[in-house]
C-alpha positions in Angstrom: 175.4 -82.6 -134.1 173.6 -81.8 -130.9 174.9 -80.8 -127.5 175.4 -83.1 -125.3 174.1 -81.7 -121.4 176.9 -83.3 -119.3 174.7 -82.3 -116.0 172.3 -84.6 -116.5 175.2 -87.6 -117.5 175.4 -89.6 -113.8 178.7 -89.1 -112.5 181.4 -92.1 -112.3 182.8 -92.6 -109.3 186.0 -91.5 -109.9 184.1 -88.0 -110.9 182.0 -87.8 -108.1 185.1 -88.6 -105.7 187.1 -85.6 -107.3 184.7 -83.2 -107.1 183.7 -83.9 -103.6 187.7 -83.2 -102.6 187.9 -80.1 -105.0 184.3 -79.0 -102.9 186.1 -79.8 -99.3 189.5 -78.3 -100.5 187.6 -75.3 -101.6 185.7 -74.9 -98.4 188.7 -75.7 -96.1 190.4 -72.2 -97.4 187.6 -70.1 -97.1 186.8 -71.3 -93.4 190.8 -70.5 -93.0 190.2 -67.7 -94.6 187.3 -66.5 -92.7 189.2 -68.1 -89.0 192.8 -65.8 -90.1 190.1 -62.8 -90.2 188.5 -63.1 -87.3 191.6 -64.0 -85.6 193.2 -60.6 -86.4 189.7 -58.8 -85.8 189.7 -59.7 -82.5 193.0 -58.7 -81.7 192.9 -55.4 -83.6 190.6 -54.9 -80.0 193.3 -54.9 -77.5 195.4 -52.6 -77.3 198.9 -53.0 -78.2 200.8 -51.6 -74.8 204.4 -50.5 -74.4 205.4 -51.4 -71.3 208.9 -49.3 -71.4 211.4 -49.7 -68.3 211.4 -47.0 -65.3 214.2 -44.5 -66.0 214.3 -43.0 -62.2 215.3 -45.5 -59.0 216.4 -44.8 -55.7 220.1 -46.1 -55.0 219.9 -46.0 -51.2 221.4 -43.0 -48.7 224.7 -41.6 -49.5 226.3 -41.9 -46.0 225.7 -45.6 -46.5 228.4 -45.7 -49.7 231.7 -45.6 -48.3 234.6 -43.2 -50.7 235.9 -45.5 -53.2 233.1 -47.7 -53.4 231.9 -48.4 -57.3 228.1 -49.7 -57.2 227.1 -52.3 -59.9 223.8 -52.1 -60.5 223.1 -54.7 -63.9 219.9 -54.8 -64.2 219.3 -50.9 -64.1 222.7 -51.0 -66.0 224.2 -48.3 -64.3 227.5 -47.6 -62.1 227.1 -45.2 -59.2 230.8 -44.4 -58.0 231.7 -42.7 -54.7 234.4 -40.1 -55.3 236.2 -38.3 -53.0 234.7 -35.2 -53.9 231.2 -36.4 -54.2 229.0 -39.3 -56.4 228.9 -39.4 -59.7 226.4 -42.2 -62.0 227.5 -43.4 -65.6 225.9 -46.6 -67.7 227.3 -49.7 -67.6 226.5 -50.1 -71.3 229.9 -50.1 -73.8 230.5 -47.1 -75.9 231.8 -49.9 -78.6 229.0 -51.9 -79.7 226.5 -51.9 -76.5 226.9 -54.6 -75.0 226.6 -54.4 -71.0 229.9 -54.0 -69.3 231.3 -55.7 -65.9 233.0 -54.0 -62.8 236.2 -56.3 -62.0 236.7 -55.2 -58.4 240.1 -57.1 -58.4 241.2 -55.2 -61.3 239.6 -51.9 -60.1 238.1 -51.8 -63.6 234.9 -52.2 -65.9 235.6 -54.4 -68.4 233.6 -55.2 -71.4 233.3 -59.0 -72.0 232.7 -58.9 -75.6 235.2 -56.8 -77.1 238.0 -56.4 -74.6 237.4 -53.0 -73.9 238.5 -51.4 -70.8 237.1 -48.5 -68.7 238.5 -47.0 -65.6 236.2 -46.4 -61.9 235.7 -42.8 -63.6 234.6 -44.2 -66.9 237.6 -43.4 -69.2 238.4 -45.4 -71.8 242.0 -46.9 -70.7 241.9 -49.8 -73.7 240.1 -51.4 -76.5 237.8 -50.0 -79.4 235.4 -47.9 -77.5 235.3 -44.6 -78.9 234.7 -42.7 -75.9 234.1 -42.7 -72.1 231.0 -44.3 -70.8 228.5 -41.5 -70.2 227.5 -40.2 -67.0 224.3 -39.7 -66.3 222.1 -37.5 -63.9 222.3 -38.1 -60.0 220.1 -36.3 -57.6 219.0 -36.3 -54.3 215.4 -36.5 -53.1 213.8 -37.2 -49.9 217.6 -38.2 -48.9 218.3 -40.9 -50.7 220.3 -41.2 -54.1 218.1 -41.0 -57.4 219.5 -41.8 -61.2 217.4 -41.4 -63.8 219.4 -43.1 -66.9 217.2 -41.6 -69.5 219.0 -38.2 -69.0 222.8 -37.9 -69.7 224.8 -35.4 -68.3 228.2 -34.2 -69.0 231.6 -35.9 -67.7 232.8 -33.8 -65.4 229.5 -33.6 -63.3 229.5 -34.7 -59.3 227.1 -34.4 -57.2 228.1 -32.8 -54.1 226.7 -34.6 -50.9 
């Protein structure tokens, strides 16, 4: 029996049809194949930047905070408190589960919104399921003004002396 060469058998309509979407299916991955690669070429160009939050700002002057007076600051997410024996900074983030805690001046309190825990104007735990106080962290003062930096945490009985 001889072979038969299908090649050279004209294609029915039905075949030509098939093989014209296999050929257009085919080509459609390897050009979003080829656009995927090129996209992340292009992007392995730039630089990938951390832009990471500034740890140091200025509060203001200290003869400006009256004695008693507990600054909210949220956005820095720090408490600067006026003692009577000088000012002291401590974060305003819960020693629970993180989540940012708010000063209730009525109360004379931080309170922590999400799990009911309470803090006192010193940052002592008074109630609720935070292990311990919330941190204080350094306070300085340069060119006259107040400076925290909240990247460095200092111990709890620390006051600066003004």
């Amino acid at each position: 029996m001889p072979l038969i060469d299908d090649l050279k058998i004209p294609l029915e309509d039905a075949e030509h049809s098939r093989r014209e979407f296999l050929s257009l299916l085919g080509g459609g991955a390897i050009g979003v194949a080829s656009l995927g690669t090129a996209v992340t070429a292009v992007r392995f160009l730039w630089p990938e930047v951390l832009f990471e939050e500034e740890t140091r700002f200025r509060i203001g002057k200290p003869e400006e905070v009256p004695v008693g007076t507990l600054l909210a600051l949220p956005e820095q997410r720090v408490y600067v408190f006026h003692a009577a024996d000088g000012f002291f900074a401590m974060t305003a983030v819960c020693t629970h589960l993180g989540c940012l805690t708010r000063f209730e001046k009525e109360n004379n309190r931080i309170f922590c919104p999400c799990h009911g825990s309470r803090f006192s104007t010193s940052g002592e735990v008074t109630d609720g399921p935070a292990p311990k106080p919330l941190p204080r962290l350094q306070l300085t003062i340069e060119a006259g003004l107040l400076v925290v930096d909240s990247a460095k945490v200092v111990e709890q009985d620390v006051i600066l002396k003004v």
